[in-house]
GUNU-376731 format. One record per residue: x, y, z of N, C-alpha, C in turn. Coordinates in nm, 2 decimals, padded with zeros to 4 digits, m for minus. Last residue first. Layout:
// residues N
     n_u     n_v     n_w    ca_u    ca_v    ca_w     c_u     c_v     c_w
       X       Y       Z       X       Y       Z       X       Y       Z
...
***
This chain:
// residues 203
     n_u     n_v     n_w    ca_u    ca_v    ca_w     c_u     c_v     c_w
  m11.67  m08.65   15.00  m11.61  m08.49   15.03  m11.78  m08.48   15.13
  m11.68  m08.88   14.96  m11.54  m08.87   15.07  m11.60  m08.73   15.09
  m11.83  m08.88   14.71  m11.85  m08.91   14.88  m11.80  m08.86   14.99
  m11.60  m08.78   14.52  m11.75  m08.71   14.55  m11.76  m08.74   14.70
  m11.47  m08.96   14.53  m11.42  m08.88   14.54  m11.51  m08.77   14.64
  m11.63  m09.18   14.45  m11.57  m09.19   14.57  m11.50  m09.05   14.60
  m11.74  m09.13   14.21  m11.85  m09.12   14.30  m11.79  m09.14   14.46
  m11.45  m09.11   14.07  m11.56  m08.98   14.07  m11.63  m08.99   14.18
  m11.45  m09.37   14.05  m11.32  m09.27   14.14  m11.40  m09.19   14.15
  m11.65  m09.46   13.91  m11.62  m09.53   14.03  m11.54  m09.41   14.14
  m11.56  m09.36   13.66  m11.69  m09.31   13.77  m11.72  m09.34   13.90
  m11.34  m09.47   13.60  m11.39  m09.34   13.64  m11.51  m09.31   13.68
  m11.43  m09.75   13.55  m11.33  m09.71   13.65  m11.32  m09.54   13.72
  m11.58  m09.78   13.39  m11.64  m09.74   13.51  m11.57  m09.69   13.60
  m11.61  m09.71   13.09  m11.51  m09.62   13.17  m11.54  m09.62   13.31
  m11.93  m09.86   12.98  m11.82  m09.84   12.97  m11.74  m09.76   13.05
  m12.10  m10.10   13.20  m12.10  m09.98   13.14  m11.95  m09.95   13.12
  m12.17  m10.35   13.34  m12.18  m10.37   13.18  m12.10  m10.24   13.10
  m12.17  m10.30   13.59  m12.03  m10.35   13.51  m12.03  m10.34   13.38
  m12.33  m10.15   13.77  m12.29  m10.13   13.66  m12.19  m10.19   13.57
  m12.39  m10.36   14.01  m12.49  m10.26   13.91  m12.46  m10.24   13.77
  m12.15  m10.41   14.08  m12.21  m10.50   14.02  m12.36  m10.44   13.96
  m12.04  m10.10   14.16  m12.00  m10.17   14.00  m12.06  m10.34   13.99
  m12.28  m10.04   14.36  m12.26  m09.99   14.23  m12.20  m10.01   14.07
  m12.15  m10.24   14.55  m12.27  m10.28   14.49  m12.32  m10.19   14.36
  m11.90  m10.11   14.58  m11.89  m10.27   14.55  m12.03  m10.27   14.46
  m11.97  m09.87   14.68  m11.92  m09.87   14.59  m11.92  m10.01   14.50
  m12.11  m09.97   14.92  m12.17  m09.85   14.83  m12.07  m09.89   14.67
  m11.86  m10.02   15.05  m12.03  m10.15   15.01  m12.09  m10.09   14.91
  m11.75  m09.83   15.09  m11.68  m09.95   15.02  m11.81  m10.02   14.95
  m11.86  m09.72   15.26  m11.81  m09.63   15.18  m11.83  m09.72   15.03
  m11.83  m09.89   15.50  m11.97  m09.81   15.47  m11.93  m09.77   15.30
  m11.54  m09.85   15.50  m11.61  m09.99   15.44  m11.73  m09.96   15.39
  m11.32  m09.67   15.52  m11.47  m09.62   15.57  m11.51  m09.75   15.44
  m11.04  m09.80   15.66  m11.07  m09.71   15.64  m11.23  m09.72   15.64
  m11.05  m10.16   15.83  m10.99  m10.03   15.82  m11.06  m09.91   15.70
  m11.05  m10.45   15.57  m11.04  m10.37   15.72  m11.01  m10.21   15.74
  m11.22  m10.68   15.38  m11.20  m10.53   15.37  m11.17  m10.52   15.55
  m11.29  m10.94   15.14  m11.27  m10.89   15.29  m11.19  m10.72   15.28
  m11.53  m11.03   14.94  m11.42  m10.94   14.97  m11.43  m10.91   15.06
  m11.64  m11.29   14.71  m11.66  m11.28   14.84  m11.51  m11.15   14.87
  m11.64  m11.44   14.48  m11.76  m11.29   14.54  m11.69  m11.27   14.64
  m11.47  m11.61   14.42  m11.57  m11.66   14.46  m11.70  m11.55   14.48
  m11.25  m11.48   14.44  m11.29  m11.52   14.32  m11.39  m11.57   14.32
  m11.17  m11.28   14.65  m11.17  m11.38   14.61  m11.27  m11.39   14.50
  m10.95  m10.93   14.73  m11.09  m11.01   14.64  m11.05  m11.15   14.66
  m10.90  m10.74   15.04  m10.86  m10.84   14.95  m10.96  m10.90   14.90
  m10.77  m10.42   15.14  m10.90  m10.50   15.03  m10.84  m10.63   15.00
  m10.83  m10.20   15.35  m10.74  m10.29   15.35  m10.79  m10.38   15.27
  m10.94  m09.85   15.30  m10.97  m09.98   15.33  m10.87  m10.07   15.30
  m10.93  m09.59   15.16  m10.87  m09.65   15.24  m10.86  m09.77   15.32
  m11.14  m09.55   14.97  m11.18  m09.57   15.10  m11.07  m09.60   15.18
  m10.99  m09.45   14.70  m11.09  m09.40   14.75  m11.17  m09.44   14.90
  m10.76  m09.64   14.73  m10.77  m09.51   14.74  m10.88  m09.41   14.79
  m10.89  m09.86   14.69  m10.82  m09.89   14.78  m10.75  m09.75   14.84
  m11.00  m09.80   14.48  m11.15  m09.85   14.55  m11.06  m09.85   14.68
  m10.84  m09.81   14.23  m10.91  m09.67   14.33  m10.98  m09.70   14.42
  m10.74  m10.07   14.28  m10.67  m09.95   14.30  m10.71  m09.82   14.35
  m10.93  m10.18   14.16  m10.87  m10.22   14.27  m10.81  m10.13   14.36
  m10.92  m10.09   13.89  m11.05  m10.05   13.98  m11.01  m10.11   14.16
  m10.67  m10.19   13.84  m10.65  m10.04   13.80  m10.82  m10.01   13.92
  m10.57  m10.41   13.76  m10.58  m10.42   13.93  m10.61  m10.26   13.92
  m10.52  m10.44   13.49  m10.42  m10.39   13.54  m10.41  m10.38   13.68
  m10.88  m10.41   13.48  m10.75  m10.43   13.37  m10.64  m10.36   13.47
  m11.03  m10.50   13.78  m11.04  m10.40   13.65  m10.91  m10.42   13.60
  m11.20  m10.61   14.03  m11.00  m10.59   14.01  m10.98  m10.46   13.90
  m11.47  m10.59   13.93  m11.42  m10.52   14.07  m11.26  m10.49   14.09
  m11.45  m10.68   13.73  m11.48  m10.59   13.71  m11.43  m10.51   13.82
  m11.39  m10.96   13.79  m11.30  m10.91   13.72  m11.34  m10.78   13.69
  m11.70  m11.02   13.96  m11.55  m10.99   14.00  m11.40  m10.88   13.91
  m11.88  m11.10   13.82  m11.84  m10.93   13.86  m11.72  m10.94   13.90
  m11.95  m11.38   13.87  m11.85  m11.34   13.77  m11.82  m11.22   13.76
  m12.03  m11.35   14.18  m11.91  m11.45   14.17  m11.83  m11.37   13.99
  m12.17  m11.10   14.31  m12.20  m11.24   14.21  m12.06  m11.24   14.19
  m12.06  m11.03   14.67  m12.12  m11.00   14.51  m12.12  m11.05   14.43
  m12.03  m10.94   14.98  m12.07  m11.08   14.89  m12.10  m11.02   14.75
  m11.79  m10.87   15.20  m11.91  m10.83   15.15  m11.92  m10.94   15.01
  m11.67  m10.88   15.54  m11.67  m10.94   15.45  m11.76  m10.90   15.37
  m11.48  m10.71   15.79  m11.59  m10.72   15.73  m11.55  m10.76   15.59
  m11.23  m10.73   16.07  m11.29  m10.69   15.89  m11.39  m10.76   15.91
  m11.06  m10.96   16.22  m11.20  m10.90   16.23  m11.20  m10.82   16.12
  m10.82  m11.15   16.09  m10.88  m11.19   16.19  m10.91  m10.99   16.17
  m10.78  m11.44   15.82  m10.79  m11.31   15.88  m10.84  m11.26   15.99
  m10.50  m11.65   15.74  m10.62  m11.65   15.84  m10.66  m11.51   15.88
  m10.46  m11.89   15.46  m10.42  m11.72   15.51  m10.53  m11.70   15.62
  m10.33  m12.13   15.30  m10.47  m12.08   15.39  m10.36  m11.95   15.45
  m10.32  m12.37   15.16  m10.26  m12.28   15.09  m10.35  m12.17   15.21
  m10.65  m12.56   15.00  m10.53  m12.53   15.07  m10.41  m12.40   15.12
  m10.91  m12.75   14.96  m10.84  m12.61   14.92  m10.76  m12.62   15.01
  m11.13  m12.94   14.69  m11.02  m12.92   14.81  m10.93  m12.80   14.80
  m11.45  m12.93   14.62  m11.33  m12.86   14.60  m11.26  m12.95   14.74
  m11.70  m13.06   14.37  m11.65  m13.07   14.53  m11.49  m13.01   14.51
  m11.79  m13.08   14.11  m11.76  m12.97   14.16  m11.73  m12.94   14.32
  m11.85  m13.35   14.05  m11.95  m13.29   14.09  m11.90  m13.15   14.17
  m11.55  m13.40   13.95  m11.67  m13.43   13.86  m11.82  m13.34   13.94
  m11.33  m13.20   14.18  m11.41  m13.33   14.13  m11.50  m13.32   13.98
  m11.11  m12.99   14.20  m11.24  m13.00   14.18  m11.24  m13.12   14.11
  m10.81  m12.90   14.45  m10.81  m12.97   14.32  m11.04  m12.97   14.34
  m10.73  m12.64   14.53  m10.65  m12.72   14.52  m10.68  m12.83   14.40
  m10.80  m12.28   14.56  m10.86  m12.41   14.52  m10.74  m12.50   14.48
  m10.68  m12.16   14.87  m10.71  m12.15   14.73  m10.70  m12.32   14.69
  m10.79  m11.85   15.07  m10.79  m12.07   15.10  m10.74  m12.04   14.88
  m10.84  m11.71   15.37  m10.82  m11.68   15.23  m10.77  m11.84   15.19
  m11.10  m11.70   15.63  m10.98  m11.75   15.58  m11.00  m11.75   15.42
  m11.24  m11.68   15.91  m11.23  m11.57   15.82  m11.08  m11.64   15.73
  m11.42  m11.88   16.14  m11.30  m11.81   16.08  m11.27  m11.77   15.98
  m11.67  m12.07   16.22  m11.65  m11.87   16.19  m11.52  m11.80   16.17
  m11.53  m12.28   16.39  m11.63  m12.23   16.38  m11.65  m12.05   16.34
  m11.11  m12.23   16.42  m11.23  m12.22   16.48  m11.36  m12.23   16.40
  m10.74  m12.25   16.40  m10.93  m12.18   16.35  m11.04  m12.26   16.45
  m10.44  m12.16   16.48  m10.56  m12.21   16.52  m10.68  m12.16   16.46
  m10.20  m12.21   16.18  m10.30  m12.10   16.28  m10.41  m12.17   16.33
  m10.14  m12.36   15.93  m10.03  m12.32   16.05  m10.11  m12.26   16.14
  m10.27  m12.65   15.80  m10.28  m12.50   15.86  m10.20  m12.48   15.95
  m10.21  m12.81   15.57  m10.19  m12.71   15.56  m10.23  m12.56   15.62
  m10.31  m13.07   15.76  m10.21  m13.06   15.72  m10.13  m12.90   15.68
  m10.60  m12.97   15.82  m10.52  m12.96   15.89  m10.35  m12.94   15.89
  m10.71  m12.97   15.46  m10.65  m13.05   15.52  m10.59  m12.95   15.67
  m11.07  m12.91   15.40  m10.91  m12.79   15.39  m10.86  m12.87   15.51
  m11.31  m12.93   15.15  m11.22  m13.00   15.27  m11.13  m12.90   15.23
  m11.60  m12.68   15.11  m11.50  m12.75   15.05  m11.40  m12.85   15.19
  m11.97  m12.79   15.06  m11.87  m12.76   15.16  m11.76  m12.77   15.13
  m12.13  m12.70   14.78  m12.09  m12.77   14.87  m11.94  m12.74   14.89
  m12.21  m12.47   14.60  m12.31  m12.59   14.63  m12.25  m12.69   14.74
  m12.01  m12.23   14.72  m12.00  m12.27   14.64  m12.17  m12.41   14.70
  m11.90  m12.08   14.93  m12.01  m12.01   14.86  m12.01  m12.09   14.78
  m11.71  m12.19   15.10  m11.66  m12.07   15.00  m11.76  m12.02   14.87
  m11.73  m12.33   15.40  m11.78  m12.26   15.31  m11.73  m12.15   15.21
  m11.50  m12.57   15.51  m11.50  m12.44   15.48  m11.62  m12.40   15.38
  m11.41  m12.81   15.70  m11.54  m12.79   15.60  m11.51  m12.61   15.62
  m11.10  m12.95   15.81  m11.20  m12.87   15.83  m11.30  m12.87   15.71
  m10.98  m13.23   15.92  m10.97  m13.12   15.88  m11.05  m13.04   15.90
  m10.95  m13.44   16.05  m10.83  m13.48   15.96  m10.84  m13.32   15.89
  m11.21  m13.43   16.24  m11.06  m13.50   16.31  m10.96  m13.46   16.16
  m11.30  m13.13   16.17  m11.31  m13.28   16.12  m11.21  m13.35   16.23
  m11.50  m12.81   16.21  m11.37  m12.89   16.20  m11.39  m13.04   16.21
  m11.70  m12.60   16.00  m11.75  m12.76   16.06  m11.55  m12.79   16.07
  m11.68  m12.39   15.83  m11.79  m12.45   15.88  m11.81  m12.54   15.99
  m11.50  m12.09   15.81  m11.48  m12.20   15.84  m11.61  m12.28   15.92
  m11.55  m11.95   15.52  m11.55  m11.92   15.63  m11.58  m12.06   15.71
  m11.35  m11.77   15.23  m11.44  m11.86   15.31  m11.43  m11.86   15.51
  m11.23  m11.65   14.92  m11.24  m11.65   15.09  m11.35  m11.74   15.15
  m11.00  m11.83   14.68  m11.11  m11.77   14.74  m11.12  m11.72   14.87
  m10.82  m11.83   14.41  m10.77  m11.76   14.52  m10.92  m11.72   14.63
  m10.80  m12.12   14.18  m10.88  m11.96   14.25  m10.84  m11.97   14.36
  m10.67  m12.37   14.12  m10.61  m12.22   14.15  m10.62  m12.09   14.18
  m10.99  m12.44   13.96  m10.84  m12.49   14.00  m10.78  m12.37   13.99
  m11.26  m12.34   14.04  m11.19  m12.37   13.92  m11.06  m12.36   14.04
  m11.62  m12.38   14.20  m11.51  m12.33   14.18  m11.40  m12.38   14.08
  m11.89  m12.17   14.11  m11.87  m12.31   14.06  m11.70  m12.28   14.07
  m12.13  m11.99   14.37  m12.02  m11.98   14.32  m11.96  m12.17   14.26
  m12.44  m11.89   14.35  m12.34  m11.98   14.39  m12.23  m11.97   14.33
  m12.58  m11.72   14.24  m12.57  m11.69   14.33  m12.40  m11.83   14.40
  m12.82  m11.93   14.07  m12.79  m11.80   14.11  m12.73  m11.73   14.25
  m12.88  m12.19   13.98  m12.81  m12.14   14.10  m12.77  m12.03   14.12
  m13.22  m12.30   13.82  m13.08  m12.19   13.84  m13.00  m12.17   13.91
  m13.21  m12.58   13.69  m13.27  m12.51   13.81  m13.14  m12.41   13.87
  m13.35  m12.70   13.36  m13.23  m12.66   13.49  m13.30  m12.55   13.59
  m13.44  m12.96   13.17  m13.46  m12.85   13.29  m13.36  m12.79   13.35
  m13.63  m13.20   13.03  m13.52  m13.15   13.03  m13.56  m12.99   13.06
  m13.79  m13.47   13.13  m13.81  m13.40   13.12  m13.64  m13.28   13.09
  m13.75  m13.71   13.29  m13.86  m13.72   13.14  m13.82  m13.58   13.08
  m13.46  m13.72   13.42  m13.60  m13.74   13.40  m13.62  m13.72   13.30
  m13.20  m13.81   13.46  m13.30  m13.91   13.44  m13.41  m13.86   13.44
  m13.06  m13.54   13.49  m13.01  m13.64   13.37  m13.14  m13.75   13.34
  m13.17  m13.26   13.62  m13.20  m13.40   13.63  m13.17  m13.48   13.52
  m12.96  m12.99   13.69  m13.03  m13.06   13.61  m13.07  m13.21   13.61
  m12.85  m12.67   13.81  m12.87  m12.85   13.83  m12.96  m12.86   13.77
  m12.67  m12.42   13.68  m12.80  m12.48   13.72  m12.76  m12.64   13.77
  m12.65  m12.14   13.49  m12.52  m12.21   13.60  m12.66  m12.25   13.67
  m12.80  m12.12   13.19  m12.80  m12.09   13.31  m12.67  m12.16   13.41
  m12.91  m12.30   12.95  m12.86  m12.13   12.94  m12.83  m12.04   13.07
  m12.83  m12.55   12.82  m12.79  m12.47   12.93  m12.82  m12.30   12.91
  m12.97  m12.74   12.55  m12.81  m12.70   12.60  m12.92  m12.60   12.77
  m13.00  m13.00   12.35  m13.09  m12.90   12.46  m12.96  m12.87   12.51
  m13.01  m13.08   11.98  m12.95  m13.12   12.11  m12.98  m12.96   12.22
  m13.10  m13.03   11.71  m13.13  m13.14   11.79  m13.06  m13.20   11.92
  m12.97  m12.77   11.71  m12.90  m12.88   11.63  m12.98  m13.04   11.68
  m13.09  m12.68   12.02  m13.01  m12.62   11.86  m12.97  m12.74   11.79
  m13.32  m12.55   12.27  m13.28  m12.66   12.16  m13.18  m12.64   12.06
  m13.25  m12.44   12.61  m13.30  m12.43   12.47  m13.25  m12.52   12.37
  m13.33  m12.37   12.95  m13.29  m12.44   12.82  m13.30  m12.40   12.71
  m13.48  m12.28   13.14  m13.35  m12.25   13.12  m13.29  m12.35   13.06
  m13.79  m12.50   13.22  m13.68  m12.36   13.21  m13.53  m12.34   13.22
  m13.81  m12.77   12.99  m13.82  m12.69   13.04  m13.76  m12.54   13.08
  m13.91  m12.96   12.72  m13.83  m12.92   12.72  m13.89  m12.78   12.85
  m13.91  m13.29   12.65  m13.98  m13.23   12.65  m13.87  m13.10   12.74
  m13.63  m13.48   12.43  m13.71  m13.46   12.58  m13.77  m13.33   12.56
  m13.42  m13.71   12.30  m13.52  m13.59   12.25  m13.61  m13.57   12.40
  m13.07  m13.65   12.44  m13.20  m13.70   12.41  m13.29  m13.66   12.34
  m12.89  m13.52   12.51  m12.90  m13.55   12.33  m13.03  m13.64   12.30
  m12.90  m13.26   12.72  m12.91  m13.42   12.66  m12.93  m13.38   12.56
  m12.71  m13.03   12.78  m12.82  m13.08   12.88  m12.83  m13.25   12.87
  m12.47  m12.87   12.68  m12.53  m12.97   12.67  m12.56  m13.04   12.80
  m12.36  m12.57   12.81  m12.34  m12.68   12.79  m12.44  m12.79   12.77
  m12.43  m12.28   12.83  m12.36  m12.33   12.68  m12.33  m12.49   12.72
  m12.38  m12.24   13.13  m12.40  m12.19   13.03  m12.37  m12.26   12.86
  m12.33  m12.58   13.32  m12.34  m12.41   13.28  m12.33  m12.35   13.13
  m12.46  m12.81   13.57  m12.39  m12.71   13.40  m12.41  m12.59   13.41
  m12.43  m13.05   13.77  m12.42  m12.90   13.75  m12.42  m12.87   13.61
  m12.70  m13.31   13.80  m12.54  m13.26   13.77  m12.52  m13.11   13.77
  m12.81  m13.61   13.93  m12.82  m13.47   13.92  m12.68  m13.43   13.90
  m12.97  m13.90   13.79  m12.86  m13.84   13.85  m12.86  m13.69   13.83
***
């Protein structure tokens, strides 16, 4: 059986021959990656998901609407699989390719979401950046939020998933910026440098 883990979590307590993105401690193989893992083989492994988003109860995500159902819709929110979003909680016609702010209702055992609670945006541009940067992109207090909404004028909303919709002022601007503090998040006072390189730009 295949399962997700992540970082720090026990793989098996088996004894098993040991592959990538693992490591042994205490006689037990843990995770060193957000991966799927084969529970039944011979072998202990994970297979990296880089890039995917693992959702949690009450995230605020964006997605984009996959597939309508008779009873609902299949929204992509970046995550290993399709989430359901009941009909029940849409007020707005969607469509194939709709731009919607959704939040996580409830996650299974295999990290299948239901989401609800839907906001519908209509044209902006959407930009994608690793799912845990995020809190770097808001910054203590909504304070990097802030200048990024200053510095481009743009109409900004994050989800928690990576995913930021943006309308209006210079987005070009925005992308530049987005992909500089997933460059840099590790670094200290980014917030100012961030304002600095937008300042700079603008001029």
């Amino acid at each position: 059986m295949k399962k997700i883990v992540v970082p720090g979590e026990i793989v098996t307590e088996q004894r098993k021959r040991t592959g990538e993105h693992v490591y042994l401690q205490n006689g037990k193989i843990y995770s060193d990656v957000i991966g799927i893992t084969d529970t039944e083989s011979m072998n202990a492994s994970v297979v990296a998901l880089k890039g995917f988003y693992i959702p949690k109860e009450n995230d605020i995500v964006i997605g984009l609407i996959a597939q309508e159902l008779f009873s609902g819709f299949l929204v992509d929110i970046g995550s290993l699989y399709l989430s359901f979003l009941s009909k029940d909680s849409v007020r707005e016609p969607l469509k194939r390719g709709s731009i919607v702010s959704v939040k996580v209702i409830k996650v299974n055992e295999l990290n299948e979401a239901d989401v609800g609670d839907t906001r519908v945006f209509y044209g902006g541009e959407i930009f994608s950046i690793c799912s845990i940067k995020i809190p770097r992109v808001i910054g203590k207090n909504a304070s990097m939020l802030d200048a990024l909404k200053r510095g481009t004028n743009c109409n900004i909303i994050i989800g928690r998933n990576g995913r930021i919709w943006a309308k209006g002022g210079d987005t070009e601007l925005l992308f530049r910026a987005l992909k500089k503090i997933e460059k840099e998040a590790h670094m200290p006072n980014l917030t100012n440098k961030i304002g600095e390189f937008l300042a700079k730009e603008r001029k």
